[in-house]
C-alpha positions, -999 to 999 in steps of 0.1 A, spaced: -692 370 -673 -699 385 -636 -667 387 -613 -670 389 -580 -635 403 -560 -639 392 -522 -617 409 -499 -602 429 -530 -572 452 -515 -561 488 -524 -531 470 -538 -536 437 -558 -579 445 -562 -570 478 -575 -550 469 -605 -566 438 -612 -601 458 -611 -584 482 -641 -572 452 -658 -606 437 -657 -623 473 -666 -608 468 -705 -618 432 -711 -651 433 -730 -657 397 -718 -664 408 -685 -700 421 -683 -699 430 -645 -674 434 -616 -689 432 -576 -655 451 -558 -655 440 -522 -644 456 -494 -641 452 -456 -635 488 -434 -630 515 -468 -639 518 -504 -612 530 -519 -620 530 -558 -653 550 -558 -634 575 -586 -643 541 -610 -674 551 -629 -675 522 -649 -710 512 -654 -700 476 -652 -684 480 -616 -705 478 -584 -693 475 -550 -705 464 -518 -691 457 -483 -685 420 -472 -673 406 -439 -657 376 -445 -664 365 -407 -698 365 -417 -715 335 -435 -744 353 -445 -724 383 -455 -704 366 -481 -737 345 -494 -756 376 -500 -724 390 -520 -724 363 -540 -760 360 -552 -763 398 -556 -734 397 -578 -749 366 -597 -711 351 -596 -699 332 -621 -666 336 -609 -651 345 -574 -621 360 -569 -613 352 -531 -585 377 -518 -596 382 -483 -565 378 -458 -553 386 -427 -518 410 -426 -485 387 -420 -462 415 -409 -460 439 -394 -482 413 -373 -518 426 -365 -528 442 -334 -554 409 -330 -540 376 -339 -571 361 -340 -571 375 -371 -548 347 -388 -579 318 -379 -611 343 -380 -600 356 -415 -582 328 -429 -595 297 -417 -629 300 -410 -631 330 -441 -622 297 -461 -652 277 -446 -679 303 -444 -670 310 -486 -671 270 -487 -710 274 -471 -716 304 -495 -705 281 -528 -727 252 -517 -754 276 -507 -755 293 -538 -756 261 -561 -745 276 -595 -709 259 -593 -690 295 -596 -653 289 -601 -634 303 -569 -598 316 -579 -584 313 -545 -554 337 -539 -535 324 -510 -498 329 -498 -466 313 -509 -467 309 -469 -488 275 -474 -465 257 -490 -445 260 -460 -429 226 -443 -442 240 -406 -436 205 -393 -407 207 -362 -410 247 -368 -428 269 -341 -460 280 -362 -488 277 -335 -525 274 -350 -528 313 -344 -499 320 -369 -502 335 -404 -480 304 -418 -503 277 -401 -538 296 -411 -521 299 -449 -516 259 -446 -553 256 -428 -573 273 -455 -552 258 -482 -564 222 -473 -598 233 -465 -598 246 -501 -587 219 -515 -608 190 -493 -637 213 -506 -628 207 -548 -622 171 -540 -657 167 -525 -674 184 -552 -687 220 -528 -664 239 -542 -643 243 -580 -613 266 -588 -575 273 -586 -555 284 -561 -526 307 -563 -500 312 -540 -488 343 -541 -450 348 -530 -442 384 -524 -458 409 -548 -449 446 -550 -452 477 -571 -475 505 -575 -504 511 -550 -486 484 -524 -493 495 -485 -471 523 -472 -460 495 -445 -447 473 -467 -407 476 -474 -404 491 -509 -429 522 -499 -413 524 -465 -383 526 -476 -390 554 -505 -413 571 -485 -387 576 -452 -360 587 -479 -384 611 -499 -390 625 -462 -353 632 -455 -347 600 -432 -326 567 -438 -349 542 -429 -340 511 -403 -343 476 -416 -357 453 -394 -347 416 -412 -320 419 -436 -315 384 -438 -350 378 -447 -353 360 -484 -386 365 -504 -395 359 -538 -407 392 -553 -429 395 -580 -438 422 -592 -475 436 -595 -483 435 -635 -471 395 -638 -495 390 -608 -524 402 -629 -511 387 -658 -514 352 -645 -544 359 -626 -562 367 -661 -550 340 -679 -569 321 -651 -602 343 -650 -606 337 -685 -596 301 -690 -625 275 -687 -600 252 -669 -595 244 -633 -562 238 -627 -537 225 -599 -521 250 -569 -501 272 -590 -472 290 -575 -471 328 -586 -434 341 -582 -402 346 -596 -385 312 -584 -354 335 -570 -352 349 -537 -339 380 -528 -332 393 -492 -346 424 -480 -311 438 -478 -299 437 -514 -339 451 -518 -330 483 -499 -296 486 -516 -311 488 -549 -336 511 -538 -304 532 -529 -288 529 -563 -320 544 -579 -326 571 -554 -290 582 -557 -284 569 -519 -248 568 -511 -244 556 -477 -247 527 -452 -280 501 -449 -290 514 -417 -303 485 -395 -326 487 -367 -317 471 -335 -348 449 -334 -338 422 -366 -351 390 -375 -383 397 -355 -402 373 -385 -409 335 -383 -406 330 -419 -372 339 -436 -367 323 -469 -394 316 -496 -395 310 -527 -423 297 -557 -416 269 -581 -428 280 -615 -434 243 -629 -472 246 -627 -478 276 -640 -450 268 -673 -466 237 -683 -504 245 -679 -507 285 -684 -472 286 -704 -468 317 -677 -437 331 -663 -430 364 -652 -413 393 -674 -403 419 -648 -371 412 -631 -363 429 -598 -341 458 -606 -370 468 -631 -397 461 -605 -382 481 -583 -368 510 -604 -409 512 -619 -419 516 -584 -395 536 -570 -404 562 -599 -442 555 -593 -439 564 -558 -418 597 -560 -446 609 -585 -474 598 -565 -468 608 -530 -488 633 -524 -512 622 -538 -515 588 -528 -495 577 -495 -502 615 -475 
């Protein structure tokens, strides 16, 4: 079986890449990257990796029939928050990334199964809300129906998975767990920005163990959400981060809150019960404690 991971990140491609290292069905991995390779310590003879532009047509096309794909992993996304410097980014990446992989498929004519890793952002109701077409919510929604127009016409075959909010070892040292750690293990309290904000974290090893199940499986199946099915805001997040780091003081929050659009999410697990008899196994306070304990020991290493 050849795998192709488009737009793999250091955080989910990484630790599905080791995952996929072990299975001997996998005969060859094509790791994709966009500005910096960041797993070149792999030696893995089964592992290549190439650079691919997701803005580009042609770019993802020759990715795919270099890689002779039987399946594609599509992970390429634009970066919700902190929001990017260009937010062109949300309809360059997301959107039209979504139509130029649509061209590729066709192009390529071997019917590859496309495991689309979206957002639990798309399954947003945006209507009366203020997502404009630029936003990360809208784009989400965008390249979800283009996804899905595509398998109903017959270009394209696959799963989508909307992702909630996944975390644990390797995440980006923006994202709130590691910012959080990181501050403390650098003698600061750090400032939260959206205490109210609800998310449904989930944390990194059940997001590859449901990704498997569907790399492996001969199936297609439905949008599957990938989450916990609880929310939890960014608040109590912090406060558990406190109670493992032996924090004993005040949530320090930052005078610019509730700068995000989207503030409560949350995945519904039906889909993924009935058809992949999948639900996660790592509840928060473990999540977090794992990562917590990842981070102080990585650091250095890692994050500096």
């Amino acid at each position: 079986m050849n795998i192709l991971l488009i737009g793999a990140s250091k955080f989910i491609g990484s630790h599905l890449l080791d995952r996929l290292i072990g299975n001997d069905e996998i005969k060859k991995v094509t790791y994709t990257y966009f500005s910096q390779n960041y797993f070149e310590h792999h030696k893995e003879r089964k592992i290549s990796y190439s650079k691919c532009d997701v803005t580009d047509p042609n770019n993802i096309t020759d990715n795919i029939f270099n890689a002779k794909a039987e399946i594609i992993v599509y992970m390429a996304s634009s970066r919700y928050f902190p929001e990017p410097k260009d937010r062109n980014d949300h309809a360059n990446i997301n959107i039209n990334g979504m139509k130029n992989l649509v061209k590729s498929c066709k192009e390529y004519k071997k019917n590859s199964k496309v495991i689309f890793l979206n957002s639990g952002a798309s399954k947003l109701n945006l209507e009366n809300k203020q997502f404009d077409y630029g936003s990360y919510a809208k784009s989400k929604k965008s390249a979800s129906e283009i996804f899905n127009s595509s398998k109903n016409k017959g270009d394209i075959n696959g799963t989508e998975l909307n992702l909630y909010t996944p975390y644990g070892p390797k995440d980006y040292s923006y994202r709130l767990i590691q910012s959080s750690v990181i501050e403390i293990l650098n003698g600061r309290l750090p400032k939260l920005n959206n205490p109210n904000s609800h998310r449904d974290f989930i944390y990194i090893d059940d997001v590859i163990d449901v990704l498997e199940k569907v790399i492996l499986s001969r199936k297609n199946f439905e949008s599957i959400d990938v989450g916990t099915s609880k929310s939890t805001s960014n608040q109590d997040v912090l406060k558990e981060i406190y109670k493992v780091m032996n924090i004993e003081k005040s949530i320090n929050l930052s005078k610019k809150i509730n700068t995000e659009q989207i503030t409560h999410m949350k995945a519904d697990l039906a889909v993924a019960k009935n058809l992949l008899n999948w639900e996660p196994k790592t509840d928060i306070k473990k999540g977090i404690y794992n990562t917590v304990n990842w981070i102080k020991e990585n650091y250095k290493n890692y994050y500096e």
